[in-house]
N, C-alpha and C positions, 0 to 999 in steps of 0.2 A: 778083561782085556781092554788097553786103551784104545782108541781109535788114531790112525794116521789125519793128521793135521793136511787137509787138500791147500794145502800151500807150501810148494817145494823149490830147487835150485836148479838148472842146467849148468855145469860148468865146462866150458870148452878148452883145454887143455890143449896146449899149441907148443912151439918152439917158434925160435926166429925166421925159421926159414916155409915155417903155415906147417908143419908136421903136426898133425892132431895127432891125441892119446886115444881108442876108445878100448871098451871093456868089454866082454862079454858076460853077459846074465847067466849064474850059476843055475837061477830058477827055469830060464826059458835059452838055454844052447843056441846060439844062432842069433840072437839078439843082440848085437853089438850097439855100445851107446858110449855118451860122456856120462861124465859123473852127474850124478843125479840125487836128490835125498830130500824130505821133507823135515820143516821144521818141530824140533823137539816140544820146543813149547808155541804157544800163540805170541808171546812177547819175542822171542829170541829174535833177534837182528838177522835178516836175512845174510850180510856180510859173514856173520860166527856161522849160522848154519854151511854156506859155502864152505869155511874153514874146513869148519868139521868133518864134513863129507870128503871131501878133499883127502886129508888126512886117511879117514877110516876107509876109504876103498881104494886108493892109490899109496899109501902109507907114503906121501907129499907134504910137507910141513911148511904150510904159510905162515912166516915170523913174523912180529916187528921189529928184532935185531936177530937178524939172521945169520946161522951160522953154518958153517959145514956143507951139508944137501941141501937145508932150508932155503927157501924160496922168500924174497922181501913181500911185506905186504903189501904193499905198492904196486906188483905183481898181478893182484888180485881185482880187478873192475868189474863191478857192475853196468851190466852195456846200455840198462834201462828199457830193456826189453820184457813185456811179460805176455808169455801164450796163456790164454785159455783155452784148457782142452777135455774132453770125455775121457774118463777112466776107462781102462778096457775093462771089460765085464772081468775077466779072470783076476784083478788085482780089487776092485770090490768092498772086498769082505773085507779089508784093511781099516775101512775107514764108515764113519758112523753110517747106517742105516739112511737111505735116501739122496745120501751125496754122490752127484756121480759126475762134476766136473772142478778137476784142479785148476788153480794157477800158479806157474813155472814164470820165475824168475831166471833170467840168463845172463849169466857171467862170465866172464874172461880169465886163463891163468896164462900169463906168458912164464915159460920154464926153460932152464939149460936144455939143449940137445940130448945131453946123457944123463939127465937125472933121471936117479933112480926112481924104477917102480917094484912096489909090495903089494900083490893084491888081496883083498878081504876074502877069502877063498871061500866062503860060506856064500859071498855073495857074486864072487867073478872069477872064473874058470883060467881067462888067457886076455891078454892084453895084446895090442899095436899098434904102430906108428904109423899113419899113412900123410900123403901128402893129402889136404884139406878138403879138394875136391872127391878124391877116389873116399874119404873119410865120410861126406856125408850123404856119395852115394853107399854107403856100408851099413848107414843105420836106421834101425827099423822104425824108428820114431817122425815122422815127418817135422815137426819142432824142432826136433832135437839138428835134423839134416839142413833144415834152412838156417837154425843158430851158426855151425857151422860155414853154411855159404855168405854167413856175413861177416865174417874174420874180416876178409881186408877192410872193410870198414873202420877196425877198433883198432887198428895197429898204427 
């Protein structure tokens, strides 16, 4: 088994008008968050991991020539924020022996109003849209809830 990389993404998932996306945790019910995902390798560009997570739990496509649903990558910011935080004990065993705090990089997607969402069902039950403030009082993550309450900042 490999070990999870303690170096991950928050992505805030917004519209124009501060609508956040969040997800619900397939693993843990009640758990609502943005997107979230650790880097595959140690090199990989934090920017791609965003993509990709993006992508695989919102089935959202950040292009460089966008087409159709696709989302411009321009879209995509880094807000230059990074949390360091303790792993909860029950996620753990994911990652090598002794390590017990990540850091979360936080990023920005600005998205159409009605772009579509696909969720990764293995890993997110039910999705919604709320206005920004009611969004990050909804999620369990304190991180993840103040990334959130700095939206208007990055707009």
């Amino acid at each position: 088994m490999s070990h999870k990389i303690p170096e991950s993404i928050l992505v805030v998932i917004y519209t124009p008008d501060l609508e956040v996306l969040l997800i619900n945790r397939a693993d843990k019910p009640g758990y609502w968050q943005s997107v979230t995902g650790a880097k595959n390798t140690i090199d990989e560009p934090l920017f791609e991991t965003a993509r990709r997570e993006v992508l695989e739990e919102t089935g959202i496509r950040v292009a460089a020539n966008p087409t159709g649903d696709n989302v411009p990558e321009k879209n995509l910011r880094d807000w230059g924020i990074a949390n360091i935080f303790e792993i909860y004990p029950e996620w753990r065993y994911r990652y090598a022996p002794g390590v017990t705090q990540n850091t979360e990089h936080v990023f920005g997607l600005l998205v159409p109003r009605n772009t579509p969402v696909i969720l990764a069902p293995r890993e997110h039950l039910q999705y919604l849209w709320l206005p920004y403030r009611e969004a990050a009082d909804k999620c369990f993550s304190p991180s993840n809830a103040e990334a959130i309450l700095q939206l208007p900042n990055f707009i």
